[in-house]
C-alpha positions in Angstrom: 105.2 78.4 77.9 106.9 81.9 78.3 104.9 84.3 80.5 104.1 88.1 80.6 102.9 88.6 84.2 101.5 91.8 85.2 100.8 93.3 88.9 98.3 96.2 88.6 97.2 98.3 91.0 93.9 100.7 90.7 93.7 104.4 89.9 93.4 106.2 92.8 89.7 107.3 91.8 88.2 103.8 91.3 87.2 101.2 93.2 88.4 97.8 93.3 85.0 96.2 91.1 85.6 98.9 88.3 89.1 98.3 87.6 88.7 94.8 87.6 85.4 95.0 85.6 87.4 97.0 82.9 90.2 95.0 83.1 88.4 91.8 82.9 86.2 93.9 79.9 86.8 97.1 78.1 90.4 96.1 78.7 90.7 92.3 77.7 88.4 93.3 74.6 92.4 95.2 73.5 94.4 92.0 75.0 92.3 88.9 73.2 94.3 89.5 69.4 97.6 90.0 70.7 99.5 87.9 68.2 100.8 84.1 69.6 98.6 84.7 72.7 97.5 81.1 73.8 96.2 81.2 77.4 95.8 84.1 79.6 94.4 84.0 83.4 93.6 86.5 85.5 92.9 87.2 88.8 91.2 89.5 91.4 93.4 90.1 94.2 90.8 89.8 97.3 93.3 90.3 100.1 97.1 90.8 100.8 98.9 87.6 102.7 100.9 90.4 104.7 100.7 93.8 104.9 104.0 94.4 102.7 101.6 93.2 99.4 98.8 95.4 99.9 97.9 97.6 97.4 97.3 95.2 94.6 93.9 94.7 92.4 95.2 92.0 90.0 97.5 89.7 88.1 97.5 88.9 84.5 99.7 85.9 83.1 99.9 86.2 79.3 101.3 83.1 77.8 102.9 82.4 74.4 105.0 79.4 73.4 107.9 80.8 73.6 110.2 84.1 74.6 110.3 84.7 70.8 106.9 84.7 70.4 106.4 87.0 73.4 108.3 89.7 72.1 107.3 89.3 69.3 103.5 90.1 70.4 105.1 92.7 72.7 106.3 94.6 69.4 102.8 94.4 67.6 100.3 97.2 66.8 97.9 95.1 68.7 100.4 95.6 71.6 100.6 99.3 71.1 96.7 99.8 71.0 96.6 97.8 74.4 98.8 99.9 75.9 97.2 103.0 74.5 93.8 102.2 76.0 95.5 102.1 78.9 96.4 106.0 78.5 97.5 108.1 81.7 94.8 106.1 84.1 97.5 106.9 87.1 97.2 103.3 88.1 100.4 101.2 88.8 102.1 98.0 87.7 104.8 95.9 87.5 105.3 93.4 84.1 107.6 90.7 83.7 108.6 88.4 81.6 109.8 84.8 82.3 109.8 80.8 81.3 107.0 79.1 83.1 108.1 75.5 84.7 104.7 73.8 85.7 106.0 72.3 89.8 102.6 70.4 90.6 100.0 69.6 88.2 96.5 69.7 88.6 96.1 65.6 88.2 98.1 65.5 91.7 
């Protein structure tokens, strides 16, 4: 899998619950057709390990089959309507893009 991971931080105006129940809603309702999309988790940052994370709602990992595939999705109008709905919200983020190794499955 190759991976679209996205940190997101709030608006300063909302709460924690509505930007993760638009995220996780309104929002996901624009993410779902991405092109080559084939699993996508999400979570609800609760609390920061230390205080140089804090600040954080959520993570999104976006996964296609490859890097090809990624970009390729990245270039769509589905992509561009995403981002779009998105708008000037103030919140803040950081997206990247990388090759997933799995280290430990889940059959451990």
């Amino acid at each position: 899998m190759f991976n679209l991971v996205l940190l997101a931080a709030r608006p300063p105006e909302w709460t924690h619950e509505q930007f993760i129940d638009w995220w996780r809603g309104e929002h996901a309702e624009m993410t779902y057709p991405l092109p080559g999309l084939r699993a996508w988790r999400h979570t609800a940052v609760s609390s920061a390990l230390e205080p140089r994370s804090e600040g954080w709602d959520g993570v999104s990992v976006l996964s296609f089959d490859d890097e090809a595939a990624a970009r390729a999705a990245l270039a769509s109008e589905e992509w561009a309507a995403a981002v779009k709905h998105v708008g000037h919200m103030k919140g803040r983020r950081i997206a990247l893009l990388g090759d997933e190794r799995e280290m430990l499955g889940a059959d451990r």
